[in-house]
C-alpha positions in Angstrom: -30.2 -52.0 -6.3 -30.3 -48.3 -6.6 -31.3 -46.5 -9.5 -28.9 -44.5 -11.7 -29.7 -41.5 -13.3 -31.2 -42.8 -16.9 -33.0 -46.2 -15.6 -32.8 -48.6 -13.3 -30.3 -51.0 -14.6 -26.8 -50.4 -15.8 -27.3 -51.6 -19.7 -30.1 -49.0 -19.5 -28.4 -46.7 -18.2 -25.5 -47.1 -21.1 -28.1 -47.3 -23.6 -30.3 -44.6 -22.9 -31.0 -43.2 -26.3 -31.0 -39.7 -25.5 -27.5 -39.9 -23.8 -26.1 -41.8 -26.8 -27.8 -39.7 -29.0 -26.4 -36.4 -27.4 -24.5 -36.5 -24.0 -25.6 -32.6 -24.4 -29.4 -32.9 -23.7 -28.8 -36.0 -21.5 -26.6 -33.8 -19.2 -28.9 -31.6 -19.2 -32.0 -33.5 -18.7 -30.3 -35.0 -15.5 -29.6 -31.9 -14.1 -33.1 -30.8 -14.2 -33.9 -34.2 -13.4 -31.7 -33.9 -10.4 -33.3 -30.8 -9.5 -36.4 -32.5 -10.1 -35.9 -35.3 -7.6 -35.3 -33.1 -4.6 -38.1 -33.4 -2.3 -39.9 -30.2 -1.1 -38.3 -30.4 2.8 -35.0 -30.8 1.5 -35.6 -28.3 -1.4 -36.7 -25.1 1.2 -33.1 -25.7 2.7 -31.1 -26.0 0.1 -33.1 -23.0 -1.9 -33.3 -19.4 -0.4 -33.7 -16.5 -3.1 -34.8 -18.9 -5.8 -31.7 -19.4 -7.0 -29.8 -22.3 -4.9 -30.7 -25.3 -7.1 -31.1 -23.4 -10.6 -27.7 -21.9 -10.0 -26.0 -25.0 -9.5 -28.2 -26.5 -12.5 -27.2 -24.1 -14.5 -23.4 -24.3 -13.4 -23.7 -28.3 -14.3 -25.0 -27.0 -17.9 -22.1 -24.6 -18.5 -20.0 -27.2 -17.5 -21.2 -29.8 -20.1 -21.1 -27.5 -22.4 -17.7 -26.7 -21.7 -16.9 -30.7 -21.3 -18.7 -31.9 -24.5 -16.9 -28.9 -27.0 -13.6 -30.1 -25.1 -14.5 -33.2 -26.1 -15.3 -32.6 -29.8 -11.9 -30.6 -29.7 -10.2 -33.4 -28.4 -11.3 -35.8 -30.9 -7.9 -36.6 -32.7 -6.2 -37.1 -29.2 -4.1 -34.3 -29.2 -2.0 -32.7 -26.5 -3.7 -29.6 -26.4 -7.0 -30.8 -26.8 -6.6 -33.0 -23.9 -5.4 -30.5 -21.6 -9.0 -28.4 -22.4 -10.7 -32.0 -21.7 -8.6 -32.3 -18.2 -9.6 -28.8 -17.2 -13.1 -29.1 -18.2 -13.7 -32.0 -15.8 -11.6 -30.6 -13.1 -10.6 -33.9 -10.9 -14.2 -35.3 -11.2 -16.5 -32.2 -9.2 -19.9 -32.1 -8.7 -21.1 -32.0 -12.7 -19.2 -35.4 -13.4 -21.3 -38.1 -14.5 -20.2 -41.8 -14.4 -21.9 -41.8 -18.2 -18.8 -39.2 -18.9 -16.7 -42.3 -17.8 -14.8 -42.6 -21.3 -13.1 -38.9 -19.9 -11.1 -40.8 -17.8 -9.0 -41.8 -21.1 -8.5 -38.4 -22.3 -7.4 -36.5 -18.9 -4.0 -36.5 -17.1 -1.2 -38.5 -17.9 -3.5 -40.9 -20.1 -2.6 -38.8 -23.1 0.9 -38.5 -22.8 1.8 -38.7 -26.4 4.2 -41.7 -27.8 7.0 -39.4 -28.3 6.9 -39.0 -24.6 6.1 -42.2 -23.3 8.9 -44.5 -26.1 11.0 -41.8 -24.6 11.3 -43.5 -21.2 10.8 -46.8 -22.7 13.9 -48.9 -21.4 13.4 -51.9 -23.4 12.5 -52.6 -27.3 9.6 -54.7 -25.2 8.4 -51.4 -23.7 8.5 -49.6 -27.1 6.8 -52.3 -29.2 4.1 -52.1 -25.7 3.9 -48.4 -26.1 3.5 -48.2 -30.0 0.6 -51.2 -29.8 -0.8 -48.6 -26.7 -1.2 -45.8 -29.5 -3.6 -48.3 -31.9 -5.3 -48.7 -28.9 -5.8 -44.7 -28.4 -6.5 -44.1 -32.1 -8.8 -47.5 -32.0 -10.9 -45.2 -29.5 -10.8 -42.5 -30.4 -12.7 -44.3 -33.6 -14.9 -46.2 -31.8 -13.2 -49.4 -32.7 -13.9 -50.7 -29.5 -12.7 -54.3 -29.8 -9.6 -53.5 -31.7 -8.9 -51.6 -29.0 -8.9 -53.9 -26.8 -7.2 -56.2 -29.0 -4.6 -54.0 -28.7 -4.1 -53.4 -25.5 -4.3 -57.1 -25.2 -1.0 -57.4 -27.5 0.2 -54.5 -25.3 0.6 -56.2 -21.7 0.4 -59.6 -23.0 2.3 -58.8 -26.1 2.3 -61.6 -29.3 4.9 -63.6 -31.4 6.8 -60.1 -32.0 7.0 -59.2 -28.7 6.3 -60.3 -24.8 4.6 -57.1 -24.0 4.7 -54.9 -20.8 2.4 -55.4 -18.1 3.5 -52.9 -15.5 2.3 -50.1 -17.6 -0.9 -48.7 -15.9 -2.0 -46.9 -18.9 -2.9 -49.7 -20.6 -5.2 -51.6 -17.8 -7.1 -48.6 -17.4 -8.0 -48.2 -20.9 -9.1 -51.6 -21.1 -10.9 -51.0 -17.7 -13.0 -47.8 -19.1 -13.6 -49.9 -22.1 -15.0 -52.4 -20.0 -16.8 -49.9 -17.5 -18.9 -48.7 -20.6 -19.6 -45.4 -21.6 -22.0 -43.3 -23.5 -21.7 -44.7 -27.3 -19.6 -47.7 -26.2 -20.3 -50.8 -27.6 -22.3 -52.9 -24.7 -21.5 -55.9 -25.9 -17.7 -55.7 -24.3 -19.4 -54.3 -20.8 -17.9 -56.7 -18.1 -18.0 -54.6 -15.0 -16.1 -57.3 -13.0 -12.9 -57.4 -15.4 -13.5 -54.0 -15.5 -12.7 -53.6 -11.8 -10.0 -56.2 -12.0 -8.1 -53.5 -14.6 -8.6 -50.0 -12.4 -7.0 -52.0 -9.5 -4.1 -53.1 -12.1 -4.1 -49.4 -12.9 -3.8 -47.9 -9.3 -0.8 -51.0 -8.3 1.4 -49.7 -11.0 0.8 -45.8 -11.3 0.7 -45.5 -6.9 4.2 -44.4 -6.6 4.9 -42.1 -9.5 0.7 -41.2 -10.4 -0.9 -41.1 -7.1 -3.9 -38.9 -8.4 -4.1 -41.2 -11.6 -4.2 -43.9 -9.1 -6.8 -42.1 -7.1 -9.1 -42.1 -10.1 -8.6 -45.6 -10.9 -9.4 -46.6 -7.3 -12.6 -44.1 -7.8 -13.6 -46.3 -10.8 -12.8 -49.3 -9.7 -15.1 -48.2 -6.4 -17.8 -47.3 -9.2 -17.4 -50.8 -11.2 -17.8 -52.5 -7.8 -20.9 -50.8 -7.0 -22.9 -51.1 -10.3 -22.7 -54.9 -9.0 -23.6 -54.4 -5.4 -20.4 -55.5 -4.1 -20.8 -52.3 -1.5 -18.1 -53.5 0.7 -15.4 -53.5 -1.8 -16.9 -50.4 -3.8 -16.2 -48.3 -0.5 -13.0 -49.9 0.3 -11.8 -49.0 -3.0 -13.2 -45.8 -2.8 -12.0 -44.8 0.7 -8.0 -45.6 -1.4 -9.1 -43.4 -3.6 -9.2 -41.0 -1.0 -6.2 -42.0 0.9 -4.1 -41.1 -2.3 -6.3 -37.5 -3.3 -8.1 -36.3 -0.3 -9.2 -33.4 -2.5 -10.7 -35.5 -4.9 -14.6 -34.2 -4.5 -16.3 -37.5 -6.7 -14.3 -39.9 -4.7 -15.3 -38.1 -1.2 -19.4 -38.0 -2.8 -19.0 -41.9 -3.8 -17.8 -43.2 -0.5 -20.9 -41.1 1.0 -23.0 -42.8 -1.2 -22.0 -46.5 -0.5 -22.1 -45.9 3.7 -25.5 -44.8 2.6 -26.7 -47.7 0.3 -25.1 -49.7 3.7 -27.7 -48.0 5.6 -24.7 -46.1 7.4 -26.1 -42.6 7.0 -24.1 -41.6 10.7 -20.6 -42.6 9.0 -22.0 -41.3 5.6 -23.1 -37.5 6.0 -19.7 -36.2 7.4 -17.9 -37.5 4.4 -20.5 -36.0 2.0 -20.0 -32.8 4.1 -16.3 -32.7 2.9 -17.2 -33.0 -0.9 -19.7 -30.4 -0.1 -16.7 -27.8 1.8 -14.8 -28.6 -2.0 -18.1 -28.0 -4.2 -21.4 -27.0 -3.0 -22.6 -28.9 -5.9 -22.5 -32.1 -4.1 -25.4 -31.1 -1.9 -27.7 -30.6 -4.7 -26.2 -33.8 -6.1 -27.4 -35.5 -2.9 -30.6 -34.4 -2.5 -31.6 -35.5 -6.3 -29.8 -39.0 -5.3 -32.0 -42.4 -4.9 -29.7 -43.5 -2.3 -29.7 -40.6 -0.4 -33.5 -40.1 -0.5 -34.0 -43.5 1.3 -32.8 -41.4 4.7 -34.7 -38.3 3.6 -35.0 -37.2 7.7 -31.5 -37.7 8.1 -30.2 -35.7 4.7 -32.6 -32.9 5.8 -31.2 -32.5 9.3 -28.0 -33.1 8.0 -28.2 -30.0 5.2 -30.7 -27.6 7.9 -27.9 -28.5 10.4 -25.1 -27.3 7.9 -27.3 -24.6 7.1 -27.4 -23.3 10.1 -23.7 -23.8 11.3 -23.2 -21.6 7.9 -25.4 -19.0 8.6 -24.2 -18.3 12.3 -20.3 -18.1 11.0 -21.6 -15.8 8.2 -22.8 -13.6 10.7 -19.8 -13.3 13.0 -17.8 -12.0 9.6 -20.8 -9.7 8.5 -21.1 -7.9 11.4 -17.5 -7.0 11.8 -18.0 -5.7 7.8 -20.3 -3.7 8.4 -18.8 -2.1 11.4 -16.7 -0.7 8.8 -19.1 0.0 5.9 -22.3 1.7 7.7 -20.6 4.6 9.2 -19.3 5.2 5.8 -22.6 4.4 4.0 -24.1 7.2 6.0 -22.1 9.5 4.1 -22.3 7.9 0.1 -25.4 7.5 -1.1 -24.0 5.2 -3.9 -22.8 2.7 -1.6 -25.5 2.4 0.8 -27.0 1.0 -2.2 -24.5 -0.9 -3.2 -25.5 -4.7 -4.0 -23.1 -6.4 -1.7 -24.1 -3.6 1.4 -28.0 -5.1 1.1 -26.4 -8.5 0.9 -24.6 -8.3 4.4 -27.5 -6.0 5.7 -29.9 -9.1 4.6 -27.8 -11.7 6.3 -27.3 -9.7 9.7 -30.7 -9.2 10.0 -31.4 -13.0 9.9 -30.6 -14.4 6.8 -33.9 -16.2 6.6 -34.3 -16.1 2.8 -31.4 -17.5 3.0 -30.9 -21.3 1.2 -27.8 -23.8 2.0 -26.5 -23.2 -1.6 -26.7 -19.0 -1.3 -24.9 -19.5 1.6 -22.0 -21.8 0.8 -21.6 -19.8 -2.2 -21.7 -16.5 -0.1 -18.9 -18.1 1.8 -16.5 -19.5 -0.6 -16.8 -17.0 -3.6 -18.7 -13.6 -2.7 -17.8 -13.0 0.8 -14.0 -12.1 -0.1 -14.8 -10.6 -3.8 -17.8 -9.1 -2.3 -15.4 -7.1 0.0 -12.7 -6.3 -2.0 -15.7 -5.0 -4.8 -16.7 -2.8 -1.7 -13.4 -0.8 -0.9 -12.4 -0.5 -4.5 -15.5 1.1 -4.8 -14.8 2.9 -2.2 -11.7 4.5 -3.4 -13.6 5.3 -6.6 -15.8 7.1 -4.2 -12.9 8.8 -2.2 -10.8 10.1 -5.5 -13.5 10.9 -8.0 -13.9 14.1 -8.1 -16.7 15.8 -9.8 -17.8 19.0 -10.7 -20.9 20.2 -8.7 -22.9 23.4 -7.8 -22.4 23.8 -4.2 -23.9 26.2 -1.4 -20.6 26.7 0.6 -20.0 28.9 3.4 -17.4 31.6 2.9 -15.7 34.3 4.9 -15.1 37.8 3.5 -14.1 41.1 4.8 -16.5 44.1 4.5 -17.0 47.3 5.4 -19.7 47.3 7.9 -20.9 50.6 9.9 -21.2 50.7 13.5 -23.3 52.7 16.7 -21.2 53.8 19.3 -21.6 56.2 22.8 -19.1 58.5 22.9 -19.3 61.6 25.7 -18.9 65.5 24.7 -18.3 68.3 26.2 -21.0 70.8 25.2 -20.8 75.1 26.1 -24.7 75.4 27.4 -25.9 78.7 27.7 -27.1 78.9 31.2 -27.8 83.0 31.1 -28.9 84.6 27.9 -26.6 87.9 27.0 -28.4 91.4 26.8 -27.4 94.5 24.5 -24.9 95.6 27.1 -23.7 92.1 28.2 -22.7 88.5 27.3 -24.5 85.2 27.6 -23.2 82.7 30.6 -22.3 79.9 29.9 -20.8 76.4 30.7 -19.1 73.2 29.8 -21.8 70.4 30.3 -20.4 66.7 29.4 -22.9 64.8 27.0 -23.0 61.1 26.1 -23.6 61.1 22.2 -24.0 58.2 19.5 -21.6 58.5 16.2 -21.5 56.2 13.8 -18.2 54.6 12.5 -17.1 52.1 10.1 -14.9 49.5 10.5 -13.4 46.1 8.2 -14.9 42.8 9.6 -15.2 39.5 8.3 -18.5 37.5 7.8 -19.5 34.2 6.5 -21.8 34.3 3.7 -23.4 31.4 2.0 -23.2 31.3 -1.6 -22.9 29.0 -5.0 -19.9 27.6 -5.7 -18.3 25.3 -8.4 -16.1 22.8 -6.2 -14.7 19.6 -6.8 -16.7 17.2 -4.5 -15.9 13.3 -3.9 -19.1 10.2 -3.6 -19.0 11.3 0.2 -20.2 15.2 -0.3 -16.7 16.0 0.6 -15.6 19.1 -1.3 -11.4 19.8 -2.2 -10.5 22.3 0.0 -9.3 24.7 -3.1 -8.5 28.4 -3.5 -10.8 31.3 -3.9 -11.4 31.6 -8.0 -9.9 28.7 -8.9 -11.0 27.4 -12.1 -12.4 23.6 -10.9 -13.2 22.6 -14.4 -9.4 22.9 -15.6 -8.4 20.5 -12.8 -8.7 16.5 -12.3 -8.1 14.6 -9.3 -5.6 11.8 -10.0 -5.8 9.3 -7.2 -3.4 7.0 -5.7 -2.3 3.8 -7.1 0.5 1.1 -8.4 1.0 0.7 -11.8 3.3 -1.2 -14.2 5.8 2.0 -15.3 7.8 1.4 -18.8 7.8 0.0 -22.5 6.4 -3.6 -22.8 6.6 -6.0 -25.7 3.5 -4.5 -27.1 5.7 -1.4 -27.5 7.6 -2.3 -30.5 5.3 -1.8 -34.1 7.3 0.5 -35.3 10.6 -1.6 -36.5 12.2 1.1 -37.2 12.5 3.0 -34.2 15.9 3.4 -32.6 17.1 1.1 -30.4 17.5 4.2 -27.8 14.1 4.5 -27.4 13.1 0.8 -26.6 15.6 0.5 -24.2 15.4 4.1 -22.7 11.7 2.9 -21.5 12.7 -0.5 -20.2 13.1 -2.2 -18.1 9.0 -2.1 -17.3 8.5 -2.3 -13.2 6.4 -1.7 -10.7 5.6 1.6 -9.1 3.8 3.0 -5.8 2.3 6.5 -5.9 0.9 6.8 -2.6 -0.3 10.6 -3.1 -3.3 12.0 -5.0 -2.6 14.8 -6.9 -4.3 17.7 -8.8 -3.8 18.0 -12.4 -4.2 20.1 -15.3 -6.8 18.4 -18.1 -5.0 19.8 -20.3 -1.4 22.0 -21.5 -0.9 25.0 -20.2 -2.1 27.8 -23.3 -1.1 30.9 -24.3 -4.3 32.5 -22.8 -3.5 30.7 -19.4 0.0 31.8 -19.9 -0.9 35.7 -20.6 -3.2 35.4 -18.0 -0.7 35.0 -15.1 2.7 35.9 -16.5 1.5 38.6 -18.2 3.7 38.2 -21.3 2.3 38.9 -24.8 5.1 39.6 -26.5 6.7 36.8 -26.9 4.2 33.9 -26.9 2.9 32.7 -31.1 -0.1 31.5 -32.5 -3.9 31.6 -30.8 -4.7 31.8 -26.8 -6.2 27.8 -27.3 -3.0 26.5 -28.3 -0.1 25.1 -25.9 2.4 27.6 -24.8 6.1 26.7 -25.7 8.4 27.8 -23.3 11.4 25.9 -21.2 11.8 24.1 -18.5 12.8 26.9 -16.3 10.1 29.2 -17.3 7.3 26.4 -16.5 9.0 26.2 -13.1 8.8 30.1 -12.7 5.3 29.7 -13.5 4.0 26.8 -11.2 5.6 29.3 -8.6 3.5 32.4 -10.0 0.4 30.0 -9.8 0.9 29.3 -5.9 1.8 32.5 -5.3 -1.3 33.9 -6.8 -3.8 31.4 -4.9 -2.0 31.9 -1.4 -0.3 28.1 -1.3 3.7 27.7 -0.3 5.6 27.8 -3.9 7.2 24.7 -4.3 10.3 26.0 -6.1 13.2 27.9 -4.8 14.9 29.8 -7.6 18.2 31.3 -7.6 20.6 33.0 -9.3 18.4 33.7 -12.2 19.5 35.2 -15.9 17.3 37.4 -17.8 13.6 38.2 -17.1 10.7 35.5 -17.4 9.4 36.8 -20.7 12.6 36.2 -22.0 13.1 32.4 -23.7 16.5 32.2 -22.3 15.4 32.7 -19.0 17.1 30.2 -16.4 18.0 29.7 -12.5 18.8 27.4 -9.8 16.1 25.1 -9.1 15.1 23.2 -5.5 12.2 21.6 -5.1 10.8 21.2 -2.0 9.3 17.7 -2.4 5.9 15.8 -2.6 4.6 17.2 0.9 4.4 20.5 -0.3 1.4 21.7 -1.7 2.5 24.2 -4.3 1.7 23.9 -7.5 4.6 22.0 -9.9 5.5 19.7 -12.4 4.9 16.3 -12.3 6.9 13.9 -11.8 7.8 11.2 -14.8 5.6 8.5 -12.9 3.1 10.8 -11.6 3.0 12.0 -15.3 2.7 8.1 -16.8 0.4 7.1 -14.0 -2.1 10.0 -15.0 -1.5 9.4 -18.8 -2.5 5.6 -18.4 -5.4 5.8 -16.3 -5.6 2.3 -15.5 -5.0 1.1 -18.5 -2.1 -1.1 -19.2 -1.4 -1.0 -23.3 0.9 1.6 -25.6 -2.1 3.9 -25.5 -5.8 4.6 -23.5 -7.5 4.6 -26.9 -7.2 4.7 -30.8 -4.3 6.6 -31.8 -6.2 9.1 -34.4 -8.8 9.7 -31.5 -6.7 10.7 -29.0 -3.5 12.2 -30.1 -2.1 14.8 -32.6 1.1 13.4 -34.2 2.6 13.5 -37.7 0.2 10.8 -38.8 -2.9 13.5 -38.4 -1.4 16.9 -38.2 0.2 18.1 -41.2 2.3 21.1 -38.9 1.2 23.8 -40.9 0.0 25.0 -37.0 -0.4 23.7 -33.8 -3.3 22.0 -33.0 -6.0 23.5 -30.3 -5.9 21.2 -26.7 -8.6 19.7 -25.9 -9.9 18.5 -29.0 -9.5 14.8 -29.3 -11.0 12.6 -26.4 -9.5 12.5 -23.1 -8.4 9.4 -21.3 -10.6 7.7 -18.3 -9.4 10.2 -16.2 -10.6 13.2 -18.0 -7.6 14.5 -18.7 -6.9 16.0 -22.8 -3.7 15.4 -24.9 -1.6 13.0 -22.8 -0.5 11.8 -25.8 0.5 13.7 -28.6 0.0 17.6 -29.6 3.0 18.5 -27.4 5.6 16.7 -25.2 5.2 17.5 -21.6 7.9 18.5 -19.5 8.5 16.5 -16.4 10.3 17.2 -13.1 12.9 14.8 -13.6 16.5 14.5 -14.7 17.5 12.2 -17.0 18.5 9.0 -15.4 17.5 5.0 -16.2 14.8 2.8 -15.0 15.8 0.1 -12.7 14.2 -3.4 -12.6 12.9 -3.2 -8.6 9.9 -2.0 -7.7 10.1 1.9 -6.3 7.6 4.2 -4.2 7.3 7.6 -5.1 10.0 8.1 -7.3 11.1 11.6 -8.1 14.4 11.3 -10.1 17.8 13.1 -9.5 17.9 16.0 -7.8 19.9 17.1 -10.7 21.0 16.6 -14.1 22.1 18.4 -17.3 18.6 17.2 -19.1 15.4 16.7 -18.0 12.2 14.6 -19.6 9.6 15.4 -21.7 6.4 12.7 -22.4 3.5 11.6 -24.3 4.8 12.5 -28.1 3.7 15.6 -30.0 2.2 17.0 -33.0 5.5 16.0 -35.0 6.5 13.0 -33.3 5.9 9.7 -35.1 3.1 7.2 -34.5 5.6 5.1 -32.1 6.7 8.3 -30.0 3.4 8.6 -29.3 2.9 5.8 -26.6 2.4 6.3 -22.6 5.8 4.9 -22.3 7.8 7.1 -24.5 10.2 9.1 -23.3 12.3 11.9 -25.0 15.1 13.7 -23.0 16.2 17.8 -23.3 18.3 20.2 -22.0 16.1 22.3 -19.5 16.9 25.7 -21.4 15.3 24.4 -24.7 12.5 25.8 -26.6 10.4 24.9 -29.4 7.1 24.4 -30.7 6.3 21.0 -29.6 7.1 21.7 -26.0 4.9 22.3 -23.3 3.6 21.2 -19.7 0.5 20.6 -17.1 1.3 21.8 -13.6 0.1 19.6 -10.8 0.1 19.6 -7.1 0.2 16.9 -3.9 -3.4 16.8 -2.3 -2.8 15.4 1.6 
């Protein structure tokens, strides 16, 4: 007979002191045993980088680890405890060990609770079956084994109270694990062929309405047939097992390993290759097996075979990814280096360090989360912009002197005059050079500050602009609007929750360019050329009204040479003057003027990938009336800027946006730019007066555009093609 994991009987292997005394080491110790027993041909195909076999060990251990504390959780038999037992054993993979066996009473629909199961009882028999079922459980769960079974005993049989219920598979695979033995189980009560008698009771009467519970009680009753060499019925039971739960991986594993104990190792391999395409664990589980070591030569071919086949369709999708990344590598340093590039440069180069284990795991985990690493980093690359000295070629006009031949006509004295008579002369044509000046343009190198991406490419930006007020903000989709995280403040009114709700999804498919922080009075003075009428310090947010900051974003693209993006009309009063107002038509996203942003633009930008009320503590990154006593403004710039770089999203000063006031909807939107018009238009982000609660990404506070006052201001932006 074949030897099991601790001995080479099966009352040694339940009685292994180490696995009684802690299922913890023993798990362990069988994993490196497992590891162990893997002879050196088998081992240089399974292992490549050193890491095929240890991985997997090591995946076994954090499994157990997860198992056993389920297990200690699940002590009491509870519901929720239970369901952490079920998903720590995962349908039986590659970590399950039949010494784990007493599992099989704590997963699935074995711990329905007795609320659940008198629920459906139909007779006072089935009740008084059910209620003997739950002394049973809590018999287990002490490790009362035989008044368990007594129990179950009075459950299908029943006593002088009641004639019991024996269609009830719970109860003949409780007395069947009981039977089956366990780690800690008493091994006195061990009777693996009663034991097998039960898991078949089990699978006749869950098969219609439990076919997975079913599976597993086929899978066990496979098992109990096997620890007696009875091989022909421990695979016929097994091969049920798989009939009902093809995707069962233990039940695939044991049927491989009874054609193999049959000496059927043809018939056997391709059904350990299907519990190896559902966990790789299974060919490490294999290769540390007794049974399968007997046909050594044929497991080897088998695995180098598989290996192979692996490899070769690896390839075909590496080459086709790096059709796409090279070229582009070429140009980033950062991700020619990146770990998944050398990865895919290893493999299409051969992919002889290559084990079995990295490869299956390449395929079924990396290979897609490997890529989609790749092109997100790939947009970091594309939209981070960063500051950088850079020799840039530049064209300028100058005034640049010039040789030319020009001809002349010259009097040459051809006869000298006397004292009585005048010199002869005559017109002789000459070819002279003269210099002139003329206005030419030339390219000049010189340093530069530009904004320049992970590929070298620099923003094509205007002469004298100011890169180090400006932030690229890339594309994206974001979740716009209030959640239920956006409600600590009980107090606030009921308009605001709403106003920001309902939350939905939203599509910027632009990058934009955008302010890191208000615009100041200096800034202001600067280009308007107003002093007059502007208070307080050049470092502090100018207040003006939303007409005025449309008048300016104009000014702005006016004064760098880029199409305005406004179209003002019938103006009243000057620019300098706060009641300043006019027609407004923007021209839309496509044009590259500078503007305000738009109320998603703006929330996008504020967030900057984050997802809660704020990107970071509320006293480190906002001014409101919690920190700011409004004696005076504070200075932008001062508390610490979001992931984007950008300075007082929230707080100090609400921002206007280009929208009119008008609700969110529930669908999901692309580029959303509000009404065209409306008698009110938003302001975000809270301000130095606004309460702790105002002061959230998703707050939003509505104005008529002519309004002016100290805890307004705004951040122009622009579209970037």
């Amino acid at each position: 007979m074949a030897e099991y994991i601790w001995g080479t009987g099966y009352r040694q292997y339940l009685q292994n002191q180490a696995f009684v005394k802690d299922v913890t080491v023993a798990m362990r110790s069988a994993a490196r045993d497992t590891a162990g027993a893997i002879g050196t041909s088998t081992r240089s195909i399974l292992v490549g980088m050193e890491q095929g076999v240890a991985t997997t060990v090591a995946a076994q251990r954090e499994a157990t680890d997860r198992l056993v504390e389920a297990q200690m959780e699940a002590a009491h038999l509870t519901a929720e405890g239970l369901e952490r037992v079920a998903g720590a054993i995962d349908d039986l993979h590659s970590c399950f060990r039949w010494g784990f066996s007493q599992m099989l009473a704590r997963i699935g629909a074995m711990n329905d609770s007795l609320q659940s199961l008198i629920r459906v009882a139909k007779t006072p028999a089935q009740t008084a079956a059910y209620e003997q079922f739950e002394i049973a459980r809590d018999a287990f769960r002490q490790q009362l084994f035989g008044e368990c079974l007594e129990a179950l005993g009075r459950a299908i049989n029943g006593d002088h109270t009641s004639p019991g219920y024996k269609l009830e598979w719970r109860f003949h695979e409780l007395e069947a694990i009981v039977r089956l033995g366990f780690a800690g189980c008493d091994v006195s009560l061990v009777d693996p062929v009663r034991s097998e008698q039960s898991f078949l009771l089990a699978t006749r009467y869950a098969k219609t309405d439990y076919p997975k519970e079913a599976a597993r009680a086929f899978l066990s009753a496979g098992w109990a047939a096997f620890i007696r060499e009875n091989l022909p019925d421990a695979l016929r039971h097994t091969e049920a097992a798989i009939e009902l739960d093809g995707r069962l991986g233990e039940a695939l594993f044991q049927a491989a390993k009874v054609r193999m104990a049959l000496g059927q190792p043809g018939q056997a391999l391709p059904v350990l290759r299907q519990a190896i395409e559902l966990d790789r664990g299974y060919a490490v589980k294999a290769a540390g097996d007794s049974v399968f070591q007997q046909f050594s030569p044929d497991l080897d071919s088998f695995l180098a075979a598989l290996r192979s086949e692996k490899l070769k369709g690896l390839q075909d999708r590496v080459k086709g990814a790096l059709a796409e990344l090279l070229p582009l590598a070429s140009k980033a340093p950062a991700l020619a280096r990146h770990p998944f590039l050398l990865q895919l440069q290893s493999l299409a180069a051969g992919g002889g360090e290559w084990g079995l284990m990295d490869l299956l795991h390449f395929e079924r985990e990396r290979f897609d989360s490997g890529l989609k690493e790749v092109h997100d980093f790939l947009k970091q690359l594309r939209w981070r912009y960063e500051a950088r000295d850079e020799v840039v070629s530049v064209e300028r006009e100058v005034d640049e002197p010039f040789q030319e031949q020009e001809t002349v006509w010259e009097n040459v004295v051809v006869k000298p005059g006397g004292l009585f008579r005048k010199a002869v002369t005559e017109r002789v044509k000459k070819t002279v050079t003269v210099t002139r000046h003329r206005t030419v343009r030339r390219a000049f190198s010189e340093k530069s500050r530009a904004l320049v991406n992970g590929f070298g490419e620099a923003l094509a930006l205007p002469d004298g602009f100011d890169v180090l007020r400006w932030v690229v903000v890339p594309p994206g989709r974001f979740m716009m609007g209030a959640g239920e995280d956006d409600e600590d403040d009980k107090e606030e009114s009921y308009a605001f929750r709403a106003d920001a709700r309902p939350q939905h999804w939203v599509t910027l498919t632009r990058a934009i360019l955008m302010q890191t922080t208000p615009v100041t009075n200096g800034l202001w003075k600067a280009l308007m050329g107003d002093k007059e009428h502007l208070y307080g310090g050049d470092d502090i947010p100018v207040h003006v009204n939303w007409f005025r900051t449309v008048a300016y974003c104009n000014r702005l693209s006016k004064t760098f040479g880029i199409e305005e993006a406004y179209v003002l009309s019938d103006e009243s009063h000057d620019i300098e003057d706060f009641r300043f107002s006019a027609k407004v038509r923007w021209k839309g996203l496509a044009c590259p003027g500078f503007r305000l942003p738009t109320e998603a633009e703006w929330e996008y930008a504020c967030r900057a990938g984050t997802s809660a009320p704020r990107y970071g503590t509320l006293d480190d990154v906002a001014w409101y009336n919690g920190n700011c006593d409004g004696s005076e403004t504070p200075l932008v710039g001062k508390k610490q800027p979001n992931a984007f770089g950008m300075y007082d999203m929230l707080g100090l000063v609400w921002e206007w946006c280009w929208d009119g006031d008008d609700p969110y909807q529930q669908d999901s939107v692309t580029d959303p730019v509000g009404p065209d018009s409306s008698s009110k238009r938003v302001a975000r982000g809270g301000a130095w007066s606004a309460t702790a609660s105002r002061t959230r990404a998703a707050a939003r506070r509505v104005h008529e555009p002519g309004r002016e006052s100290g805890d307004l201001g705004f951040r122009p932006t622009r579209s970037l093609a």
